[in-house]
C-alpha positions as CSV (number, residue, x, y, z in Angstrom):
1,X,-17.4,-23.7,-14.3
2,X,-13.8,-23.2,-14.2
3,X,-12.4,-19.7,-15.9
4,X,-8.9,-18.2,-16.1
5,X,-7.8,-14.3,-15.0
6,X,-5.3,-13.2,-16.6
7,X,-3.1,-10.3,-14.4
8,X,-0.1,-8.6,-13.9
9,X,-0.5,-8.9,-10.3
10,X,-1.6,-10.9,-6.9
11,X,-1.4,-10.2,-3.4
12,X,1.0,-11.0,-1.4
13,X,3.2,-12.3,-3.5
14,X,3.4,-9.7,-6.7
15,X,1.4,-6.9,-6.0
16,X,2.2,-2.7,-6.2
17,X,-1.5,-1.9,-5.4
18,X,-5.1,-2.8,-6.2
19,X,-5.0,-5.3,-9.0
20,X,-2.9,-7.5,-6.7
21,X,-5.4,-7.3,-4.0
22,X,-8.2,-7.7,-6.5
23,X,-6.2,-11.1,-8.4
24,X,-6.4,-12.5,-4.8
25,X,-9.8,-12.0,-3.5
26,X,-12.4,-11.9,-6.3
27,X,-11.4,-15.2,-8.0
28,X,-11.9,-16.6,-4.1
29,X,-14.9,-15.1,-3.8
30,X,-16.0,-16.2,-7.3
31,X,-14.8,-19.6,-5.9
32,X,-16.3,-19.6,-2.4
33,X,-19.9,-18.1,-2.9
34,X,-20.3,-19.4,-6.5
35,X,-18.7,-22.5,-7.4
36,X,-16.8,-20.7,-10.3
37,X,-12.8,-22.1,-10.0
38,X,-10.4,-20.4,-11.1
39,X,-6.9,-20.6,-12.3
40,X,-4.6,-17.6,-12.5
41,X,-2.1,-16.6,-15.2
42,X,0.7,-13.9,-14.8
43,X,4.7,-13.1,-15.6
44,X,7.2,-15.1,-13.6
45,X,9.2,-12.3,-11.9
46,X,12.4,-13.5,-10.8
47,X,13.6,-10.9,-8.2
48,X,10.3,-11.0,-6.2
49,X,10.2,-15.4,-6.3
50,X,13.6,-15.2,-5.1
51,X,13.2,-12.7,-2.4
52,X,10.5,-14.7,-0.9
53,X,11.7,-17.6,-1.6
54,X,8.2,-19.2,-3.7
55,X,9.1,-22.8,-4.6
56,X,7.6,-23.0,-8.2
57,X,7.6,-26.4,-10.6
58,X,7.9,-26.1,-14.2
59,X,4.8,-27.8,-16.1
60,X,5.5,-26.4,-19.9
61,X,8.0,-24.9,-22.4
62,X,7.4,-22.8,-24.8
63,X,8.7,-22.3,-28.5
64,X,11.0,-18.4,-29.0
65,X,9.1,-15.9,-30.5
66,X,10.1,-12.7,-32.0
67,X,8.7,-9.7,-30.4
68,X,9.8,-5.9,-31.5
69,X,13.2,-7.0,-33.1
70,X,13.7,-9.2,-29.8
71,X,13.7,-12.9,-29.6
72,X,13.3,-15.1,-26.8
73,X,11.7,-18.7,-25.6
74,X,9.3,-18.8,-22.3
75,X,8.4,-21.9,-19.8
76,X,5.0,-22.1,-17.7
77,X,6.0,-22.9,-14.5
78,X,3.4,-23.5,-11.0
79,X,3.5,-21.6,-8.2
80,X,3.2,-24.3,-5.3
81,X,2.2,-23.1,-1.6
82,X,0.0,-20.9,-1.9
83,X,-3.6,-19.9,-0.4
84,X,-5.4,-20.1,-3.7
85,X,-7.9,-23.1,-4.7
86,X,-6.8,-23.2,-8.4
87,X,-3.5,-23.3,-9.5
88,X,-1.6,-19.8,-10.3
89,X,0.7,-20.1,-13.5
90,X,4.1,-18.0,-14.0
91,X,5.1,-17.0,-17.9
92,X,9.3,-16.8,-17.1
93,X,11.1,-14.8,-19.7
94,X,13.9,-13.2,-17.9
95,X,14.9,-11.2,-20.5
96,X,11.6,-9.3,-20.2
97,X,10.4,-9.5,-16.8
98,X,14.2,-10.1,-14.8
99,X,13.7,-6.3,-13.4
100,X,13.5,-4.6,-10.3
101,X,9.8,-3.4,-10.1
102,X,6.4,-5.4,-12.3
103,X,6.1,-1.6,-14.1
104,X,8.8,0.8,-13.5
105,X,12.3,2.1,-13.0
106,X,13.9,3.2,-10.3
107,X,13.0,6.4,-11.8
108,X,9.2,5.3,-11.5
109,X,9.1,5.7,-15.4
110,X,7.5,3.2,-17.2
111,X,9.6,0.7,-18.9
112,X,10.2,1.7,-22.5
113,X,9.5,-1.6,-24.3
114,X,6.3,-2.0,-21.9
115,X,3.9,-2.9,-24.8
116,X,6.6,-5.3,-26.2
117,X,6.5,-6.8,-22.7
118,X,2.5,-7.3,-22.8
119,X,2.4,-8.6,-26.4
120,X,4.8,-11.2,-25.8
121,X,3.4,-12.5,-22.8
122,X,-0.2,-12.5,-24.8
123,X,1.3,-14.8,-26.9
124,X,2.7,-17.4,-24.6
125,X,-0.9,-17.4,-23.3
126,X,-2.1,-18.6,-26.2
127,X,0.3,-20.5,-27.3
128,X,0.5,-22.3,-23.8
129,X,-3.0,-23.2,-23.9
130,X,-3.3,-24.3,-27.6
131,X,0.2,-26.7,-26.8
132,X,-1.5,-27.9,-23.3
133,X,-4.7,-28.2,-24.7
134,X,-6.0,-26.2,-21.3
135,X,-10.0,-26.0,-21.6
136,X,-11.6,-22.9,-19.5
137,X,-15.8,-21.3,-19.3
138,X,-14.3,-17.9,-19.5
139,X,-10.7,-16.1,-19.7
140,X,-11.1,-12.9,-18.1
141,X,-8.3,-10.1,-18.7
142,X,-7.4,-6.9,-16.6
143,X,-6.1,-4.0,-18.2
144,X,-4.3,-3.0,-21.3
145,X,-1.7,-5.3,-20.6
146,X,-4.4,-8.3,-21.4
147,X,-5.1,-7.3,-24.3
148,X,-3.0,-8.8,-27.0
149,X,-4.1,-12.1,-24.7
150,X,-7.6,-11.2,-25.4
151,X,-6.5,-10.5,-29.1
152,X,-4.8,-13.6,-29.4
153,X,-7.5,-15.5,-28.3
154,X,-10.5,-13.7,-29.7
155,X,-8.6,-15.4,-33.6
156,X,-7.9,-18.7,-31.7
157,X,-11.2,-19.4,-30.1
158,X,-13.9,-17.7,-31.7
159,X,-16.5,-18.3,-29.9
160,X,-14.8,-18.4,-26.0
161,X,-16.3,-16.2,-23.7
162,X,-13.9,-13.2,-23.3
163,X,-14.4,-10.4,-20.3
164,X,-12.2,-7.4,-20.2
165,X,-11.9,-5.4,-16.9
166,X,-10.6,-2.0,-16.5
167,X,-9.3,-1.1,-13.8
168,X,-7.6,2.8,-15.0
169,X,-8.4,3.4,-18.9
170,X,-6.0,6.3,-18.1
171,X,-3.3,4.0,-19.0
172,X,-3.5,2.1,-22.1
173,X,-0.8,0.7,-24.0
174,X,-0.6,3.3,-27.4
175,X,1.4,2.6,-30.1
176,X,2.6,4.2,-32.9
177,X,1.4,2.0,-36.6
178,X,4.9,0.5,-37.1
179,X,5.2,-0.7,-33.6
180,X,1.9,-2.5,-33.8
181,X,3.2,-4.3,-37.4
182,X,6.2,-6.1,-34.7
183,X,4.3,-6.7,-32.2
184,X,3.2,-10.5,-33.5
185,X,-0.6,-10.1,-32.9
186,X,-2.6,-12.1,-35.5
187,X,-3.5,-10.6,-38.6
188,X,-7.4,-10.2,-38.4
189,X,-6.8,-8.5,-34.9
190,X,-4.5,-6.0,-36.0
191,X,-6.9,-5.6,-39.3
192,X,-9.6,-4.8,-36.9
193,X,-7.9,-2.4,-34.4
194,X,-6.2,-0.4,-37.3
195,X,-9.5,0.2,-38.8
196,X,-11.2,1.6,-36.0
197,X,-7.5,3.6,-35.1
198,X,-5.1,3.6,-38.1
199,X,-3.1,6.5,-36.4
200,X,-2.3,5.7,-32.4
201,X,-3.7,2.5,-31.8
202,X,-3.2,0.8,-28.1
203,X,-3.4,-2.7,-26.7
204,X,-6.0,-1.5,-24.6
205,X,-8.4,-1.1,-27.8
206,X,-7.6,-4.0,-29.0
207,X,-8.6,-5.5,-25.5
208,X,-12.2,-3.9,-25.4
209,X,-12.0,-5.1,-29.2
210,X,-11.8,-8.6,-28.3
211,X,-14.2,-8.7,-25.3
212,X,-17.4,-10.2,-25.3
213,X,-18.0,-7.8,-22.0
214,X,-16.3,-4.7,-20.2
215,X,-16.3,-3.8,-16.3
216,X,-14.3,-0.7,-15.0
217,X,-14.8,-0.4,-11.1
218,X,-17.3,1.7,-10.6
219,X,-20.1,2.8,-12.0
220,X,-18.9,6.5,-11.9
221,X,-15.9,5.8,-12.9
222,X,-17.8,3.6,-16.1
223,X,-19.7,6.9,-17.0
224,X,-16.4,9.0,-16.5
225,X,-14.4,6.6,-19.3
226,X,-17.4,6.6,-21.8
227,X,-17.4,10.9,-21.3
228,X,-13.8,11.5,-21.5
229,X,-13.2,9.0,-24.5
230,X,-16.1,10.1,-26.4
231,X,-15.6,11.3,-30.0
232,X,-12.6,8.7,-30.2
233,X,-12.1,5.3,-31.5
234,X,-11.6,4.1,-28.2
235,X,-14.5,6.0,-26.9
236,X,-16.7,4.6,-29.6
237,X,-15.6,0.7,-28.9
238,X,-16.3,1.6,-25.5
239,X,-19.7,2.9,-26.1
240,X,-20.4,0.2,-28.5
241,X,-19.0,-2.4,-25.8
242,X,-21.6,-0.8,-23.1
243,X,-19.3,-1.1,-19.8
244,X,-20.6,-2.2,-16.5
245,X,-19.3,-0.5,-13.3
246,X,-19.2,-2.8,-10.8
247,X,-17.5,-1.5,-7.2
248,X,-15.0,-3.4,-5.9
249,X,-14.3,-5.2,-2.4
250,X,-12.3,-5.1,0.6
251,X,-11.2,-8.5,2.2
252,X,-12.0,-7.8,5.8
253,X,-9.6,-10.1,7.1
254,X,-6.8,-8.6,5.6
255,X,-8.0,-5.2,6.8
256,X,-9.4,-6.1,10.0
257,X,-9.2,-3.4,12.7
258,X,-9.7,-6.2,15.6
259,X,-7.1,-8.5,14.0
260,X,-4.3,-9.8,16.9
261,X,-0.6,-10.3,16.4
262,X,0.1,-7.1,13.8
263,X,1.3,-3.4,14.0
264,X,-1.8,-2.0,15.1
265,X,-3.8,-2.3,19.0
266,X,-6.7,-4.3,18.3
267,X,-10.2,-2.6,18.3
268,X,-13.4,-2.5,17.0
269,X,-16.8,0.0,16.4
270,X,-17.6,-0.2,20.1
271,X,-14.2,1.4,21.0
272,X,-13.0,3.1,18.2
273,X,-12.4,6.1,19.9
274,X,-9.8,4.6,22.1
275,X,-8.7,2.7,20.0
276,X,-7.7,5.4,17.4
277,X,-6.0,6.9,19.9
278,X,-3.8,4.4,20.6
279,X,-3.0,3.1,17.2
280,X,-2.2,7.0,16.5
281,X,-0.2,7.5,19.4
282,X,1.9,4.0,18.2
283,X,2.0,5.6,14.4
284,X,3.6,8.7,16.2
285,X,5.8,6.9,18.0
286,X,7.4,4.7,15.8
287,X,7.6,7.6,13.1
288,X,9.2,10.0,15.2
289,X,6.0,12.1,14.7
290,X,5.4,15.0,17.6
291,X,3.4,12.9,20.4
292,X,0.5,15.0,20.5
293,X,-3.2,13.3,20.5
294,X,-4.7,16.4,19.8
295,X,-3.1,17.3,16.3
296,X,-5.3,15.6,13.8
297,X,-3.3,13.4,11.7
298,X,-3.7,12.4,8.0
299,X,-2.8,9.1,6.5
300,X,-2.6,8.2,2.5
301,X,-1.4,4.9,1.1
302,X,-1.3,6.0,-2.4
303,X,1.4,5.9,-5.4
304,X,2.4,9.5,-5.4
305,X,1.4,11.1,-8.8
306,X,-0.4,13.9,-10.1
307,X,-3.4,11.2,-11.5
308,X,-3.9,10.8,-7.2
309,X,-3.5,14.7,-6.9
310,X,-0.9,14.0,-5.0
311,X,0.9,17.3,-6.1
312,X,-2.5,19.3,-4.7
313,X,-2.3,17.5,-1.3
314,X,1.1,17.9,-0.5
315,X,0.5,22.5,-1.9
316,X,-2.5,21.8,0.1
317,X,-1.4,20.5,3.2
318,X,2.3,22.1,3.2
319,X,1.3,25.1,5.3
320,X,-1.1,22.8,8.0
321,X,2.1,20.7,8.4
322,X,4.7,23.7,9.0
323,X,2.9,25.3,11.6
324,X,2.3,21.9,13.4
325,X,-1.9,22.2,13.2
326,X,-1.7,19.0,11.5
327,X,0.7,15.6,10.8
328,X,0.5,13.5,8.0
329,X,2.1,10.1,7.3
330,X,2.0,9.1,3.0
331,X,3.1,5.9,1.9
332,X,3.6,5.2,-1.2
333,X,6.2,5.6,-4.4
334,X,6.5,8.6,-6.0
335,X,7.3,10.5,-9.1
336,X,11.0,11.9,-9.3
337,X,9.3,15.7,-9.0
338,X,7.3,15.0,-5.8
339,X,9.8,12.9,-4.3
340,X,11.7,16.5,-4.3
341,X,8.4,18.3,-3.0
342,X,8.3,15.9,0.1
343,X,12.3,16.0,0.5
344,X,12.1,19.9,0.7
345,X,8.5,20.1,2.8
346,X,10.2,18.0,5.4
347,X,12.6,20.1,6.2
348,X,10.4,22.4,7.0
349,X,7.6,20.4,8.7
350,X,10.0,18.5,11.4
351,X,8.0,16.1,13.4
352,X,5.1,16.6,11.1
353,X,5.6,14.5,7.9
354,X,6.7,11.2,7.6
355,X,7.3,9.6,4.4
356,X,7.7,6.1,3.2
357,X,8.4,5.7,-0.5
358,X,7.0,2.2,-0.7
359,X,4.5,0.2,0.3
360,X,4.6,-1.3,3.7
361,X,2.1,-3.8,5.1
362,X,3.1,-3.0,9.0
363,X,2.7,0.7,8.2
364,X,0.0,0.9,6.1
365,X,-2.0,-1.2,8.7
366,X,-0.7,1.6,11.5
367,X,-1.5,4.5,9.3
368,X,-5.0,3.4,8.8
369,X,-5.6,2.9,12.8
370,X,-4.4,5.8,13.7
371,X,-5.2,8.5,11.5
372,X,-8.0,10.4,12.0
373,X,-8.4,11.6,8.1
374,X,-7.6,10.4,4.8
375,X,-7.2,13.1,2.1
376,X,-7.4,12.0,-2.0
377,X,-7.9,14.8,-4.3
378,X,-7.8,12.2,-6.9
379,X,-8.1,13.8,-10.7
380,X,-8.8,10.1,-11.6
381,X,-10.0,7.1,-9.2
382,X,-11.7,4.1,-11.0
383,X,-12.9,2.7,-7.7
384,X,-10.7,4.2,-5.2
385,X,-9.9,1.3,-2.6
386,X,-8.4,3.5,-0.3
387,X,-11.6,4.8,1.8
388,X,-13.3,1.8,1.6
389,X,-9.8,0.2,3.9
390,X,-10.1,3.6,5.6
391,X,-13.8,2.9,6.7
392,X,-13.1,-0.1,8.1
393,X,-10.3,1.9,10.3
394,X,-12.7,4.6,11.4
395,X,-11.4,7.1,9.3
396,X,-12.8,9.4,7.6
397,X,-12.4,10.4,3.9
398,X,-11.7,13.9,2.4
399,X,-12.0,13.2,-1.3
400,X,-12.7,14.2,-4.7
401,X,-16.3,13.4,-5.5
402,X,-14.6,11.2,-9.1
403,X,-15.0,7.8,-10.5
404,X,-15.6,5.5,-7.5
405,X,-15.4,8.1,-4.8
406,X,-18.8,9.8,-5.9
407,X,-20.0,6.3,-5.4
408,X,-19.1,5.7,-1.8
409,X,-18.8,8.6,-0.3
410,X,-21.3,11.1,0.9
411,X,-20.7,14.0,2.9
412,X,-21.4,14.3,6.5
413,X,-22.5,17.8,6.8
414,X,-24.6,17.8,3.9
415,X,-26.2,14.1,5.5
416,X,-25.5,13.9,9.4
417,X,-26.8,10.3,9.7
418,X,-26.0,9.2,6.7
419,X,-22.7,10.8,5.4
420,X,-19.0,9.1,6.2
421,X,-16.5,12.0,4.6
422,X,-16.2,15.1,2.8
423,X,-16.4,16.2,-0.6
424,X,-13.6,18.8,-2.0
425,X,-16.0,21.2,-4.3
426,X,-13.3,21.8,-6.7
427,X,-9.8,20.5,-7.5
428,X,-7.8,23.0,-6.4
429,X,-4.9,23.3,-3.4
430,X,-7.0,25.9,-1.6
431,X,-10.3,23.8,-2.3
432,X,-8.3,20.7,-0.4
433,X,-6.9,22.8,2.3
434,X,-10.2,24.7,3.1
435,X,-12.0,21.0,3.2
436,X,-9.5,19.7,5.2
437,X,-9.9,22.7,7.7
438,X,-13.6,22.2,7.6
439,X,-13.3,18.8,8.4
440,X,-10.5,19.3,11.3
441,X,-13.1,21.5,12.8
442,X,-16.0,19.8,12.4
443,X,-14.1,16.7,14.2
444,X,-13.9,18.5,17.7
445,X,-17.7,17.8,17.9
446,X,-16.8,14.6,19.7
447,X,-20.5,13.0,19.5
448,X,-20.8,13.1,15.6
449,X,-17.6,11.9,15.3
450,X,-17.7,8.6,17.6
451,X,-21.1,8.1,15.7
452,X,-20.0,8.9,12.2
453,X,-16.6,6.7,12.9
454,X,-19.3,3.8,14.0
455,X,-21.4,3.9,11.6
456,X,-18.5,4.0,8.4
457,X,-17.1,1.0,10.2
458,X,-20.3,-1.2,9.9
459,X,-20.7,-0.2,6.6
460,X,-20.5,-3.7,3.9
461,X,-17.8,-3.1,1.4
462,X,-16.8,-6.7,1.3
463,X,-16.0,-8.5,-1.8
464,X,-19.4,-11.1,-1.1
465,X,-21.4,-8.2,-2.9
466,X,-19.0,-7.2,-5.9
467,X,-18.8,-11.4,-6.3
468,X,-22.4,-11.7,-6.7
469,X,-22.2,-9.2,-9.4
470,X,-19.3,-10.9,-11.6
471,X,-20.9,-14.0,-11.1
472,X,-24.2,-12.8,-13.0
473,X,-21.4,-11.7,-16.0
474,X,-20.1,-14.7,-16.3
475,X,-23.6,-17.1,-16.3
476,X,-24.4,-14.2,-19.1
477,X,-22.1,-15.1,-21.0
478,X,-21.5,-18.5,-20.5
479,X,-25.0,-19.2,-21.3
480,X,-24.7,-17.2,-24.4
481,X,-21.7,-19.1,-26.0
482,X,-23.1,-22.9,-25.1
């Protein structure tokens, strides 16, 4: 069986979070423990192939297309050495996708003509494969921005297995009417999606639409969507379309506490203890945090938005980190607003706060070693990859019981031998600081903690079990279309 994922994303090369790491490792894992190949389609981005300087071959050429008043050819080119089995195509359109970031300005605002963007590279999909004659099982989309791709081949190839997963239904692609009419989606499509929303119909819609199945990542986060869409059209499709949460993976070799030759000081479940230490005295160190092992120190690799409740951590945490009772080290880019939150709290929290306003590999492997805590008040988390990493670290979790988080994490106090983390009872800034409190405190009882550090660290979150999973979608449906 041979299927292609369609993405905005893939780690190492083009990634701003957890698509990219997903575009790498489940397609591998499909391949490796299933025999289902795959090849992978995305946009060619210019500035991050010439940064890292990813030798690329040209296989195909596309005819111009006018998209929202803009017209503009495409080519298919190859990405050549690289890790993955089947072969990773790149849509180039400079004039679309020649910008500094996959999704935002420098402002972190989306990009204006952002639906524009994702309709035109739908149609070079299809279009590519029709003109290549390219034969797949299964084309398998992520997101809103795969849905005119979905759309486009839903009219195309009517009876091609389609599956749609989404990983945040928070964002999805709306549209005013007129905007749809330019957007050069075929006719029956647009039909379909304007009679099921005539007034603000999104790509994402027309994704679920399209799909002949629908995963988010998580079962919570699956019975979240279908309760905070209900009563609309794209609550009703999703009902109709009956989504399957599925949890997603960590590649343990990526995030491998033991691993040799990186930021961190090697260690594993037999010496976590130590090893923390260590890894948070480093952190400290090369952060120009206080050197103190006994302040208990927070890390969060996270985008910094209100959707992560980032603006309840930093009310949350500001008074912890100005009195010095405890550190905290957020990596991340943030919203123009909260940028100026952590510019002013650091002023005030000397020694105690150290941001990093993008993502760094080194750091984020450091901040994960050595923190003792990791703190996501999230007001939405479809799977929530974050503790899962942290587990593997040692650390512990202080999150809001949402989406995927109510599916891995169970509180230590309330289960002793079972829990990994704590649950915030109620999305507030007090709520966050009073659990973060309860959890510094329950952390001097040095027994529970080695244990409960153990015991989250041989915990299987790995991406063999969220495979297996996929791979029963995909026979499904498969099997239905032959």
């Amino acid at each position: 069986m041979k299927s292609l994922f369609v993405t905005q994303e893939f780690a190492p090369f083009f990634s701003e979070g957890g698509l990219g790491l997903t575009s790498a490792a489940l397609p591998a894992s499909l391949d490796a423990l299933h025999g289902i190949r795959h090849d992978l389609v995305m946009p060619y981005y210019p500035w991050l192939v010439n940064r890292l300087s990813l030798g690329t071959e040209q296989v195909s050429a596309l005819t111009e297309r006018q998209i929202a008043g803009h017209r503009s050819a495409a080519t298919v080119h190859r990405l050549l050495d690289h890790d993955h089995n089947g072969n990773i195509f790149l849509i180039r359109a400079d004039s679309w996708y020649d910008r500094a970031a996959i999704y935002r300005d420098d402002r972190y605002l989306p990009f204006p003509d952002e639906a524009a963007r994702s309709a035109f590279f739908g149609s070079c999909v299809a279009d590519w494969l029709a003109a290549d004659r390219r034969s797949y099982s299964l084309v398998h989309g992520n997101d809103w921005q795969s849905g005119s791709v979905l759309a486009h081949l839903r009219d195309r190839y009517p009876s091609l297995p389609l599956l749609l997963t989404i990983h945040n239904g928070f964002y999805t692609g709306e549209l005013l009417r007129d905007e749809l009419l330019g957007l050069g989606l075929p006719a029956g499509q647009v039909g379909l999606l304007l009679q099921h929303e005539p007034d603000r119909p999104s790509l994402l819609l027309a994704g679920i639409l399209a799909a002949d199945a629908v995963v988010t990542c998580s079962p919570g986060y699956a019975q979240e969507l279908l309760e905070q869409t209900s009563d609309t059209p794209l609550g009703s499709a999703l009902h109709r379309a009956e989504p399957t949460g599925i949890v997603f993976g960590v590649d343990g070799e990526l995030w491998h506490p033991g691993a040799i030759g990186r930021s961190t000081l090697p260690f594993d479940a037999s010496n976590v203890d130590a090893g923390k230490q260590l890894n948070k005295q480093e952190l400290q160190k090369r952060l120009r945090l206080t050197q103190d092992d006994s302040v208990p120190l927070i890390g969060v690799c996270s985008r910094v938005v209100p959707e992560k409740g980032s603006d309840l951590l930093l009310e949350a945490l500001a008074p912890l980190l100005v009195r010095g009772s405890a550190q905290l080290v957020l990596v991340g880019p943030a919203e123009d607003a909260l940028r100026t939150t952590l510019h002013l709290l650091g002023e005030r929290a000397v020694g105690n706060l150290s941001y990093i306003p993008h993502f760094d590999q080194d750091i984020a492997w450091l901040t994960y070693a050595g923190a003792d805590l990791t703190v996501m008040p999230s007001r939405v988390e479809p799977c929530g990859l974050n503790q899962l990493i942290a587990y593997r670290y040692g650390t512990l979790p202080v999150v809001n019981p949402v989406g995927g988080l109510r599916d891995t994490v169970t509180d230590v106090r309330s289960d002793p031998t079972g829990g990994g983390g704590f649950l915030i009872p109620e999305l507030s800034a007090e709520a966050v600081r009073a659990t973060v409190l309860d959890a510094m405190e329950w952390m001097k009882q040095p027994g529970e903690l080695t244990e409960t550090r153990r015991r989250v660290m041989e915990q299987d979150w790995s991406w063999t079990r969220t495979a297996g999973e996929y791979a029963r979608i995909h026979l499904a449906l498969t099997e239905r279309a032959a």
